[in-house]
N, CA, C and O atoms as a DFTB+ gen file, in Angstrom:
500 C
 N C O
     1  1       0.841      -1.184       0.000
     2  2       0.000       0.000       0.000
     3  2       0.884       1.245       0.000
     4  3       1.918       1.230       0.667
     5  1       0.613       2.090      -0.556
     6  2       1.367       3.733      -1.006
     7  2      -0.021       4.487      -0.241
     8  3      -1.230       4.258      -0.252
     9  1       1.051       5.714       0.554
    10  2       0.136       6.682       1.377
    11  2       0.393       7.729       0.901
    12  3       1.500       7.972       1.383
    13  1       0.033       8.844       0.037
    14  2      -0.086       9.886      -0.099
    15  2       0.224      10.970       0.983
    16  3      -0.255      10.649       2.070
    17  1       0.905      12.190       0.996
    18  2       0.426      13.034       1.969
    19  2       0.878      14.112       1.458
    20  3       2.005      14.119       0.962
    21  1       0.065      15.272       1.477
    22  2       0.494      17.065       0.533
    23  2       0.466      17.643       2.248
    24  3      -0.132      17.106       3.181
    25  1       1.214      18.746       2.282
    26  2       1.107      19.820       3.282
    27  2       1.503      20.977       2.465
    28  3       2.088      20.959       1.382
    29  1       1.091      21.990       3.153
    30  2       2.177      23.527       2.704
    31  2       0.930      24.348       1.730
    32  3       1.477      25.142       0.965
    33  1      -0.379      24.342       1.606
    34  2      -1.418      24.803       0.922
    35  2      -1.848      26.163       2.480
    36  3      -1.684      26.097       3.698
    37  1      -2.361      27.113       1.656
    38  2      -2.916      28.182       2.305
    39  2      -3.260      29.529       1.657
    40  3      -2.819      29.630       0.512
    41  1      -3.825      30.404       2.035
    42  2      -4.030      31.373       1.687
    43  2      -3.102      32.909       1.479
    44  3      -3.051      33.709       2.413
    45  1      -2.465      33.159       0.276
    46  2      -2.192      34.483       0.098
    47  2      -2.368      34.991      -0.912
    48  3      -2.890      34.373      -1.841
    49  1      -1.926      36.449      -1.031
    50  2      -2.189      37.513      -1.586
    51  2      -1.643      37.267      -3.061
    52  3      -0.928      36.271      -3.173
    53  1      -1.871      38.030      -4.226
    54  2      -1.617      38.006      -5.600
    55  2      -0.456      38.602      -5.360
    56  3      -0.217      39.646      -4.754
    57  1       0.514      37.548      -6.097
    58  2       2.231      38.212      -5.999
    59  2       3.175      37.278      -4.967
    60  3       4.395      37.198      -4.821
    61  1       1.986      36.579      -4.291
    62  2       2.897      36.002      -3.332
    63  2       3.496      34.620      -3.111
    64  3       2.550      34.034      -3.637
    65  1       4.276      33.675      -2.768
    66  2       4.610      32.423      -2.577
    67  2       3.954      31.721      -1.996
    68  3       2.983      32.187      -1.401
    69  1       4.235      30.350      -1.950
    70  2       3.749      29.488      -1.139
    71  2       4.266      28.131      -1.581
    72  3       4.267      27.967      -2.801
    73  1       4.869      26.757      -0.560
    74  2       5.513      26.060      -1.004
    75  2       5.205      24.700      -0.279
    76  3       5.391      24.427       0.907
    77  1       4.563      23.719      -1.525
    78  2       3.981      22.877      -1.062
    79  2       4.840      21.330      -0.867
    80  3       5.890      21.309      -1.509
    81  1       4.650      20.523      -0.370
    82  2       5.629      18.986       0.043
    83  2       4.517      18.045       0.004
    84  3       3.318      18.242       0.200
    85  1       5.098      17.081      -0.262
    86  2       4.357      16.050      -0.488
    87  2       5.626      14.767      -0.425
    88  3       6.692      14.633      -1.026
    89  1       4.906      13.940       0.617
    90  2       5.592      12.252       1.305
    91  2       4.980      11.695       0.982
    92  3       3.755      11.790       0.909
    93  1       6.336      10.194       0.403
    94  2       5.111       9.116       0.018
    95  2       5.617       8.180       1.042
    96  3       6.732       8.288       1.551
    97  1       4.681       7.170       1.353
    98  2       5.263       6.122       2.676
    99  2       4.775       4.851       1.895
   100  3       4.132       5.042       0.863
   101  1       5.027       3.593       2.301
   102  2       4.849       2.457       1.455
   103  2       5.582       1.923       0.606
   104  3       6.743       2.314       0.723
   105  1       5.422       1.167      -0.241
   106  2       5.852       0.367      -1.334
   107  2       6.320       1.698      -2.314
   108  3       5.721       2.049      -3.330
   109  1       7.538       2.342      -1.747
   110  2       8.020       3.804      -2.378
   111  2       9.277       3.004      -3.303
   112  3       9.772       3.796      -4.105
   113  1       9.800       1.828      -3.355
   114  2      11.027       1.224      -4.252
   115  2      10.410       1.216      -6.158
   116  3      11.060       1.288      -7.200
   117  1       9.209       1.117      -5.954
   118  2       8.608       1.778      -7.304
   119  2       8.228       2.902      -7.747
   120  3       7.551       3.015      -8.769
   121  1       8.574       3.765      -7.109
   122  2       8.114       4.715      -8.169
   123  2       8.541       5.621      -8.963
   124  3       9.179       6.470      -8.342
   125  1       8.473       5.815     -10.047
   126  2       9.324       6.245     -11.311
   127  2       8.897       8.166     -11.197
   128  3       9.691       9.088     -11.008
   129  1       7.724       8.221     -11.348
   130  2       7.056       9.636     -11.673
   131  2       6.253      10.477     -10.451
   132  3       5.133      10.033     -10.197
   133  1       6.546      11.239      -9.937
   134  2       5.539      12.301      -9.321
   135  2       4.988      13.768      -9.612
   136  3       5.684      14.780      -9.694
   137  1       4.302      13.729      -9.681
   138  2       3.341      15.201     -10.326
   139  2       2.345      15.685      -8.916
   140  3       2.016      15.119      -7.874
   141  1       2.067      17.145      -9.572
   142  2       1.304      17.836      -9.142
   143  2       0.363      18.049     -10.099
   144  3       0.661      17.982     -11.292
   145  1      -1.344      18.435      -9.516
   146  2      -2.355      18.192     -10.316
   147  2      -2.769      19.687      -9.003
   148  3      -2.154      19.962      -7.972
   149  1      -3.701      20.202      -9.453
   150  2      -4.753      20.857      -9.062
   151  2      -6.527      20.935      -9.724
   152  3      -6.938      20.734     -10.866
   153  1      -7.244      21.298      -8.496
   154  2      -8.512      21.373      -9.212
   155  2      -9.099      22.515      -8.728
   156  3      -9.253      22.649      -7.513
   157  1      -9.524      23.536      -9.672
   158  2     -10.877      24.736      -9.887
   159  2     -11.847      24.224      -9.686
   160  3     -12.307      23.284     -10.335
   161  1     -12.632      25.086      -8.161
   162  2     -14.173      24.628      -8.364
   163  2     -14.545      25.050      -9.717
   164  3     -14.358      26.083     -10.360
   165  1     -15.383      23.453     -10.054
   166  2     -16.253      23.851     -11.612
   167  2     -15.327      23.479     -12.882
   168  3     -15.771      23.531     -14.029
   169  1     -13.963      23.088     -12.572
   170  2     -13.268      22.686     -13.197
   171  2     -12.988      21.420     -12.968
   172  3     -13.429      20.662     -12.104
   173  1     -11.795      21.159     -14.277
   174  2     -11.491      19.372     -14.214
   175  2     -10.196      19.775     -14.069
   176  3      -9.666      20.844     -14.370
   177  1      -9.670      18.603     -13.477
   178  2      -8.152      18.425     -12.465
   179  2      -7.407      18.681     -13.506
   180  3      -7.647      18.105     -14.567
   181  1      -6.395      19.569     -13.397
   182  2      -5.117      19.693     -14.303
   183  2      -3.714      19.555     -14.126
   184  3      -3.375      19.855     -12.981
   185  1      -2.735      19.185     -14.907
   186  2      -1.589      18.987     -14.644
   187  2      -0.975      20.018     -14.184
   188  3      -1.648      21.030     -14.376
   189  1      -0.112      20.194     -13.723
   190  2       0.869      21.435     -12.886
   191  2       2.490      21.235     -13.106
   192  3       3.177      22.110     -13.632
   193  1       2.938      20.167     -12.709
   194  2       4.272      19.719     -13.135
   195  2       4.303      18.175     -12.386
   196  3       3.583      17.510     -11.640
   197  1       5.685      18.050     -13.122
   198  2       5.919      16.277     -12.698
   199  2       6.948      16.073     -12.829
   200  3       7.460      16.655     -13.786
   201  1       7.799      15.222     -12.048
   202  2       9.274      14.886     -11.922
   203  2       9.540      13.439     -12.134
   204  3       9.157      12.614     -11.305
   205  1      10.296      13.037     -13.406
   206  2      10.758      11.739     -13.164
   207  2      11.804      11.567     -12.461
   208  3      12.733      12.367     -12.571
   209  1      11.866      10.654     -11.724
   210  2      13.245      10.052     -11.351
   211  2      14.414      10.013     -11.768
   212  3      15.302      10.561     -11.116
   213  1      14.726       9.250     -13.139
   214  2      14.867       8.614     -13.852
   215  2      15.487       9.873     -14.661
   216  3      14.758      10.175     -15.606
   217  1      16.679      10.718     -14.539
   218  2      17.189      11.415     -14.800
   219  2      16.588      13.277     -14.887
   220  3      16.709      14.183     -15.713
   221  1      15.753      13.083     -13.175
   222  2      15.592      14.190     -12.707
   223  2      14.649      15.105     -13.686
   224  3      14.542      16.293     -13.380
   225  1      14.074      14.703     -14.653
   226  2      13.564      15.189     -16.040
   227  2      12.027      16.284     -15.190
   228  3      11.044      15.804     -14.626
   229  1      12.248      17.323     -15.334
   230  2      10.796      18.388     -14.588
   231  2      10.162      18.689     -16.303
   232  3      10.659      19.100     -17.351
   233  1       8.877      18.246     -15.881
   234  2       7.882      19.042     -16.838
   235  2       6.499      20.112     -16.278
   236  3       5.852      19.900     -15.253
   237  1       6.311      21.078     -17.082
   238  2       5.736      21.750     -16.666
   239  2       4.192      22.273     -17.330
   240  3       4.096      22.374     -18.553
   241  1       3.270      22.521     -16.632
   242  2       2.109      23.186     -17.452
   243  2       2.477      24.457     -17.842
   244  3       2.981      25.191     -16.992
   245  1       2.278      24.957     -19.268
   246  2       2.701      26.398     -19.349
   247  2       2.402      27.430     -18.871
   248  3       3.093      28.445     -18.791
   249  1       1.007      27.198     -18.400
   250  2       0.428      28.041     -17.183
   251  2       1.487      28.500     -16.061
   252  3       1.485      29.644     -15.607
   253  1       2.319      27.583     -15.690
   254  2       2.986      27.850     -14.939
   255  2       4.523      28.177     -14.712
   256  3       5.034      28.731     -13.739
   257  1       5.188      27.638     -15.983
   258  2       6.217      27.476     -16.394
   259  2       7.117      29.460     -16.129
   260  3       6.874      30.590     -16.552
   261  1       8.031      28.897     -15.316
   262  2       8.712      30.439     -14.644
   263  2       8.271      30.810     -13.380
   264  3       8.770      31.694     -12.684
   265  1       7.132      29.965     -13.050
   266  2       6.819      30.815     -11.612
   267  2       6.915      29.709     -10.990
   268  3       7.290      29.904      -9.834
   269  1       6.703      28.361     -11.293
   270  2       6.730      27.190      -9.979
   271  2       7.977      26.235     -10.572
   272  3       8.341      25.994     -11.723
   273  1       8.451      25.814      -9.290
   274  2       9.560      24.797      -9.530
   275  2       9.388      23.905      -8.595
   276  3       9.206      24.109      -7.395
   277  1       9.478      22.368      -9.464
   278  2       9.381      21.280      -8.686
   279  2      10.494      20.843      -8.625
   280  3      11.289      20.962      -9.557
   281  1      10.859      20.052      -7.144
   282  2      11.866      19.278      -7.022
   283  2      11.880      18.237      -6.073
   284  3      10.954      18.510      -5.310
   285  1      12.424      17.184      -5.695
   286  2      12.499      15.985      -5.282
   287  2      13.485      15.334      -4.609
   288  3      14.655      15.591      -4.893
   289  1      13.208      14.493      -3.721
   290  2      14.367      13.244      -3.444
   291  2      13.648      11.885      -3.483
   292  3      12.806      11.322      -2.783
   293  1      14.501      11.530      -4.864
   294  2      13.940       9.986      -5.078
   295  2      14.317       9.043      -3.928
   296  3      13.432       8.282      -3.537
   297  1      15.618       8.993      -3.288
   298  2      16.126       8.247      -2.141
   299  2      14.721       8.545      -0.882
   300  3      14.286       7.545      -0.311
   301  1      14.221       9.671      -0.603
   302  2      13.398       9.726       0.640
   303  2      11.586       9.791       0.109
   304  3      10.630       9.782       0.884
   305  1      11.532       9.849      -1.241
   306  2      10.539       9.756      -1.881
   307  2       9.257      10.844      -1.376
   308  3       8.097      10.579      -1.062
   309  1      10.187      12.541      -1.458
   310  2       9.751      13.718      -1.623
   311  2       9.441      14.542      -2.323
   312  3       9.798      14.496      -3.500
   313  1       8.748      15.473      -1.890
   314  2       8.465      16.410      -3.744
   315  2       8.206      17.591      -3.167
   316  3       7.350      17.548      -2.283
   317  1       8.648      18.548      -3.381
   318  2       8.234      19.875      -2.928
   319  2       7.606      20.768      -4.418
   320  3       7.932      20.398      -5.547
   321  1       6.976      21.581      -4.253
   322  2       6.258      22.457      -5.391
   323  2       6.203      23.948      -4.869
   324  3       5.365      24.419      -4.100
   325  1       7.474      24.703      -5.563
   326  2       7.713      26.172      -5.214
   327  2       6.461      27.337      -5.783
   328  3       6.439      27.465      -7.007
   329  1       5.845      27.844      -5.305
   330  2       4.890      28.667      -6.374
   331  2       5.164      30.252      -6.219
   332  3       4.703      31.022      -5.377
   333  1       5.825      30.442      -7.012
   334  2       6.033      32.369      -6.926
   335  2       5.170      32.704      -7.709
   336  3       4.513      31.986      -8.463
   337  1       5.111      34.421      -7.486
   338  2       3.878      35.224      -8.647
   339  2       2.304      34.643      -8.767
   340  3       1.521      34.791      -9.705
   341  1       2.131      34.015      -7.644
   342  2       0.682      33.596      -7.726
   343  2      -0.350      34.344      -7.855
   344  3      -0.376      35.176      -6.949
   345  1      -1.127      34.422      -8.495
   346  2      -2.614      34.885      -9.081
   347  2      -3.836      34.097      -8.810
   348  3      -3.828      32.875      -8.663
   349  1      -4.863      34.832      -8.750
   350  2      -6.019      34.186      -8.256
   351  2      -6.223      32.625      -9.109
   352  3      -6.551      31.561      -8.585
   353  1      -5.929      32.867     -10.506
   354  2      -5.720      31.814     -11.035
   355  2      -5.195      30.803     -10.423
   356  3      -5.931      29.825     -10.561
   357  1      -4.360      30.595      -9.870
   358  2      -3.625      29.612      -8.968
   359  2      -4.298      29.069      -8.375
   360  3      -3.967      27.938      -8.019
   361  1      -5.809      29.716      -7.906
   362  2      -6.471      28.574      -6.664
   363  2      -6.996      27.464      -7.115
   364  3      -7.344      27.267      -8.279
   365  1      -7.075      26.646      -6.136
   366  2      -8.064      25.583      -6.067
   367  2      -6.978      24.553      -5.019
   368  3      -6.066      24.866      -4.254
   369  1      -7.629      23.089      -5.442
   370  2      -6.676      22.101      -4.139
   371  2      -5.633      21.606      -5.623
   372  3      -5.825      21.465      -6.831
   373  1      -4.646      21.487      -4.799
   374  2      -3.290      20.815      -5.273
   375  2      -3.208      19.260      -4.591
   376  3      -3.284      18.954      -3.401
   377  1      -3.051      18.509      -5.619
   378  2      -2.653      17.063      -5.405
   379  2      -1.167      16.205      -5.842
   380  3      -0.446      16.199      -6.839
   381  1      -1.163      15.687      -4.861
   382  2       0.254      14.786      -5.163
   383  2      -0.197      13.759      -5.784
   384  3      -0.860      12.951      -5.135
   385  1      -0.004      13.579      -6.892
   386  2       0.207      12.073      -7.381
   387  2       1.382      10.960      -7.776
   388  3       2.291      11.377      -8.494
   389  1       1.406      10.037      -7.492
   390  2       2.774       8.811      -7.643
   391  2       2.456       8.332      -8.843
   392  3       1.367       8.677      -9.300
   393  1       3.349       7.397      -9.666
   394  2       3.019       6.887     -10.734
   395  2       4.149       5.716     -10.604
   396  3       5.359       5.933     -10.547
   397  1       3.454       4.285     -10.564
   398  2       4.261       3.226      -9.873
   399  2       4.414       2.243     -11.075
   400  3       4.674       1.040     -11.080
   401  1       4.210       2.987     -11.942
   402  2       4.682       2.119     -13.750
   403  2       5.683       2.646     -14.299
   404  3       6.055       3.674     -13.733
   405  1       6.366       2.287     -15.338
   406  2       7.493       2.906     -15.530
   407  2       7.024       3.956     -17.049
   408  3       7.594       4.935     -17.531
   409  1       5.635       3.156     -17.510
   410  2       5.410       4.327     -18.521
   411  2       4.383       4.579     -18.464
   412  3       3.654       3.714     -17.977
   413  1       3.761       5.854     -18.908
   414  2       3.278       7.084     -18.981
   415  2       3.453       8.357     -19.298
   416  3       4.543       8.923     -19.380
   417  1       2.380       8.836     -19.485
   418  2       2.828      10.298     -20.094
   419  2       2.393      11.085     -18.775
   420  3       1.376      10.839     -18.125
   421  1       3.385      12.125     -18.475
   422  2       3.791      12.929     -17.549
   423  2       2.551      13.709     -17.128
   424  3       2.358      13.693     -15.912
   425  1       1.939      14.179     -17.632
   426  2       0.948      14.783     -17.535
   427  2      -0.551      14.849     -17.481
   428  3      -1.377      15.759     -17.408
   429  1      -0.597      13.221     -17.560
   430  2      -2.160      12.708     -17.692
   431  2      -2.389      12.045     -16.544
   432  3      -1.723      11.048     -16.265
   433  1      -3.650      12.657     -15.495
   434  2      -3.553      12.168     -14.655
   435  2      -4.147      10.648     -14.181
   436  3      -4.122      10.150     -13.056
   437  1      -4.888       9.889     -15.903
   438  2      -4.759       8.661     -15.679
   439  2      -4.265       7.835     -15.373
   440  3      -4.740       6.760     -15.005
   441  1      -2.366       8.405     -15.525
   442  2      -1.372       7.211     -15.590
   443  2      -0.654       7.340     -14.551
   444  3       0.527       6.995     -14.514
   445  1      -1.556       8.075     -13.167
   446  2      -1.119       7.868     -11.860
   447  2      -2.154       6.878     -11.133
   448  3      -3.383       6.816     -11.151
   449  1      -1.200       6.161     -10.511
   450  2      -1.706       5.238      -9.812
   451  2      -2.175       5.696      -8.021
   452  3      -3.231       5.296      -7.530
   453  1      -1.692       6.120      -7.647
   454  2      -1.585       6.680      -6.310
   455  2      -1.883       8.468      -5.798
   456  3      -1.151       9.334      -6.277
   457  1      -2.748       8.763      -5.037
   458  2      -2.870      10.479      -4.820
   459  2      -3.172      10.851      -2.943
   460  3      -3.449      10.161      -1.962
   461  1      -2.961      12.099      -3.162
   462  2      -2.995      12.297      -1.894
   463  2      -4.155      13.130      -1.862
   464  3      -4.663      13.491      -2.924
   465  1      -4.780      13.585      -0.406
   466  2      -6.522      13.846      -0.071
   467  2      -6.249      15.389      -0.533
   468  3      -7.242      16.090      -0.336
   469  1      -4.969      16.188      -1.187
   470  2      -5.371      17.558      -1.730
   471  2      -4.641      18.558      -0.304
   472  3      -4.310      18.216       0.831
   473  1      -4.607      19.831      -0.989
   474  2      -4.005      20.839       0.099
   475  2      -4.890      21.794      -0.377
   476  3      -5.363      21.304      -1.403
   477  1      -5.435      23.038      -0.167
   478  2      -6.135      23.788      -0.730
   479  2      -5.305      24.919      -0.735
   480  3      -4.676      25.032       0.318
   481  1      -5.052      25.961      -1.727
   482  2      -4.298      27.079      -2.559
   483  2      -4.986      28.231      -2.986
   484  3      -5.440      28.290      -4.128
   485  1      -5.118      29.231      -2.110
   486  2      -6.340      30.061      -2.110
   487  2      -5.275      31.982      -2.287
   488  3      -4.793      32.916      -1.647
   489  1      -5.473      31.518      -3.427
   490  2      -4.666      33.223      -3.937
   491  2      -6.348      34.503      -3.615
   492  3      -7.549      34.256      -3.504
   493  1      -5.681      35.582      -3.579
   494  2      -6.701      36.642      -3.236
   495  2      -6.123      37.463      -4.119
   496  3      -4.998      37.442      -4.618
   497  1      -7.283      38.394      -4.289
   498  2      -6.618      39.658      -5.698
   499  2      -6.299      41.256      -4.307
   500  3      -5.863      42.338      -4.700
């Protein structure tokens, strides 16, 4: 069994940071891929970024690309998600997802196997 867990979600102002982590506990000797997903009330869950292992490879939604940086330790099976310049756009809940196959495409959140219960990300104008 794989346990999910996000912390580091909260409320600030347009312009401002906030920096989210996410632990995985369990059967962690598999896993190749971790991403971030968020969801807009009224919206459908979207990709954010994702880190392979597997030569450190970061991809990004262009939405976001320059203002958030993901990074990781595959040995302790961590993920942190930096968010500068945030805009109201930014809100909704942020999710950790694992991906315990070795293929998939980075960004679809079908081809995660594993998620965590969400952090909520509440930008203000």
């Amino acid at each position: 069994q794989v346990i999910v867990e996000e912390s580091g979600g909260g409320l600030v102002q347009a312009g401002g940071s906030l920096r989210l982590s996410c632990a995985v506990f369990g059967r962690t000797y598999s896993t190749f891929v971790m991403g971030w997903f968020r969801q807009a009330p009224g919206r459908e869950r979207e990709f954010v970024a994702g880190i392979r292992w597997k030569g450190d490879v970061t991809t990004y939604a262009d939405s976001v690309k320059g203002r958030f940086t993901i990074s990781g330790n595959n040995n302790e099976n961590t993920m942190s998600l930096q968010m500068n310049s945030l805009s109201p756009e930014d809100t909704g809940v942020y999710y950790c997802a694992v991906r315990t196959q070795p293929y998939g495409l980075v960004y679809s959140s079908r081809d995660y196997d594993y998620w965590g219960q969400g952090t909520q990300v509440t930008v203000s104008s």
